[in-house]
C-alpha positions as CSV (number, residue, x, y, z in Angstrom):
1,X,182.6,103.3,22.0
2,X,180.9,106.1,23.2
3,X,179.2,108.8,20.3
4,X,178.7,112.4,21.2
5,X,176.2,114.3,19.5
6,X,176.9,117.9,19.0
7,X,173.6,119.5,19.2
8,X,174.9,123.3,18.2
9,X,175.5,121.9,14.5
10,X,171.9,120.7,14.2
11,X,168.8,122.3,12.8
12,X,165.5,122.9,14.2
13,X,164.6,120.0,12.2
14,X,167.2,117.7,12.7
15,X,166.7,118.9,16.7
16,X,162.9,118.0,16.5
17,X,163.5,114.7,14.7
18,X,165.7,113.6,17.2
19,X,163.3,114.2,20.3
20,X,160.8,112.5,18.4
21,X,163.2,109.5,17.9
22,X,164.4,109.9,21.3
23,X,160.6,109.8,23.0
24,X,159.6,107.2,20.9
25,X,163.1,104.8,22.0
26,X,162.6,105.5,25.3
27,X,159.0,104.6,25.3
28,X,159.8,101.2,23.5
29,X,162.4,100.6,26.5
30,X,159.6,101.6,29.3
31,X,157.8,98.7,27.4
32,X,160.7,96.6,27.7
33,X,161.2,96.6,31.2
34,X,157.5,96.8,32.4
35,X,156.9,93.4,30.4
36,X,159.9,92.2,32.1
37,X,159.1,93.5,35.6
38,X,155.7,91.8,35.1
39,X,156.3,88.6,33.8
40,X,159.0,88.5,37.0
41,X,156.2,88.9,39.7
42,X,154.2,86.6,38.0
43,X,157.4,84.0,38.2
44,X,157.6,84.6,41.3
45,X,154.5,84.7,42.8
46,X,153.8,81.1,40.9
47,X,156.6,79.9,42.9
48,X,154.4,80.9,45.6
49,X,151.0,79.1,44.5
50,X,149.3,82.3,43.7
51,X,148.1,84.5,40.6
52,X,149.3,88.0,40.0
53,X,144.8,88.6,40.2
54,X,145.1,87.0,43.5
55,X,148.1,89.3,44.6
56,X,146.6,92.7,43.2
57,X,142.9,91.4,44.8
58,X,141.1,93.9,42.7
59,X,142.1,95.5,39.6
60,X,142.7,99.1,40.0
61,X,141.1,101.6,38.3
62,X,143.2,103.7,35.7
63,X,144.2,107.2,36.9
64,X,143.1,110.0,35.0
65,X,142.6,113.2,35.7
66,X,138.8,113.4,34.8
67,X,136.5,115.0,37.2
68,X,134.3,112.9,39.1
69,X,130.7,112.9,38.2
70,X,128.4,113.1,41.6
71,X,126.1,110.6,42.0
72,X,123.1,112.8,42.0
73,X,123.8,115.1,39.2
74,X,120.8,116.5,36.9
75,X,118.4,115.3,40.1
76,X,115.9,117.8,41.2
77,X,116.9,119.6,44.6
78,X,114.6,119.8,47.1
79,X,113.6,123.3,48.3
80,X,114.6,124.7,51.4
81,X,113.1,128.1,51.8
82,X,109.8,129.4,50.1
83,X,109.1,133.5,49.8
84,X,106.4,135.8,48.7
85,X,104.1,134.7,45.8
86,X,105.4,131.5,46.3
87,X,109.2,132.2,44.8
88,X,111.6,129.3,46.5
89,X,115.4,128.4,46.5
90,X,117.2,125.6,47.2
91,X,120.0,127.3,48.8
92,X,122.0,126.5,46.4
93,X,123.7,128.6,44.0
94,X,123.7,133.0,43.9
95,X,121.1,133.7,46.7
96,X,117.6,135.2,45.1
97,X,116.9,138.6,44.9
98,X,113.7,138.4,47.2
99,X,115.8,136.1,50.0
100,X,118.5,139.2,49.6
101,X,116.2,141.9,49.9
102,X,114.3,140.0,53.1
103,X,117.6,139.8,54.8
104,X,118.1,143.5,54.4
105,X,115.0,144.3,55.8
106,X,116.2,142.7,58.6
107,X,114.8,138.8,58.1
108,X,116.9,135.7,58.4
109,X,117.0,132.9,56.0
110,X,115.2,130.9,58.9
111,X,112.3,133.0,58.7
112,X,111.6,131.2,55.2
113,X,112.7,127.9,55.9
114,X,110.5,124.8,55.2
C-alpha cells in the first residue's frame, strides 16, 4: 500500500524533522548497497584468483577539495634582478617601486637581471 504524505498540513518543524529523517534513511541505504556492491566484486574477483588490492593496484587517494600545498613553499626564492643600493626582487609578486620607476625611465627588466 502506497502512503502519501501531504506536506501542506505540516509545520516547519515537522517539515525539518522529516528531511533530517529522510537524509539520514537514505544515507543508511547508500551504506546498504555500497557494502553490497563491494562484497560482490570481491566474490567475484575471488572466483577469478585475485584480491580486490590486486584489482584496484593502488589505493586511491580520497577526494577533497583542499588546495594542494607546492612542494617548495616557505623556501627562499632566488633573486633575479638586483637595483640601486643593492635593492633586489625575485620577480615575483607586485613589481618594486625602483624596477617601476627604471622602466619608466626607459630601462628594461633585463638591464637588472643576474
Amino acid at each position: 500500500m502506497k502512503h502519501t504524505l501531504n506536506l501542506d498540513n505540516l509545520s516547519m518543524r515537522d517539515l525539518t524533522k522529516l528531511i533530517q529523517e529522510a537524509e539520514a534513511k537514505r544515507a543508511e541505504k547508500q551504506e546498504i548497497a555500497n557494502a553490497a556492491l563491494l562484497e560482490e566484486i570481491t566474490a567475484k574477483a575471488a572466483q577469478l584468483g585475485l584480491s580486490l588490492e590486486a584489482l584496484l593496484g593502488k589505493q586511491a587517494a580520497p577526494q577533497t577539495n583542499a588546495r594542494k600545498v607546492r612542494g617548495d613553499a616557505g623556501k627562499p626564492v632566488a633573486v633575479k634582478y638586483r637595483g640601486p643600493d643593492d635593492a633586489t626582487s625575485t620577480g615575483r609578486g607586485r613589481m618594486p617601486k625602483w624596477l617601476t620607476e627604471a622602466i619608466e625611465r626607459g630601462k628594461s627588466k633585463e638591464d637588472f637581471a643576474l
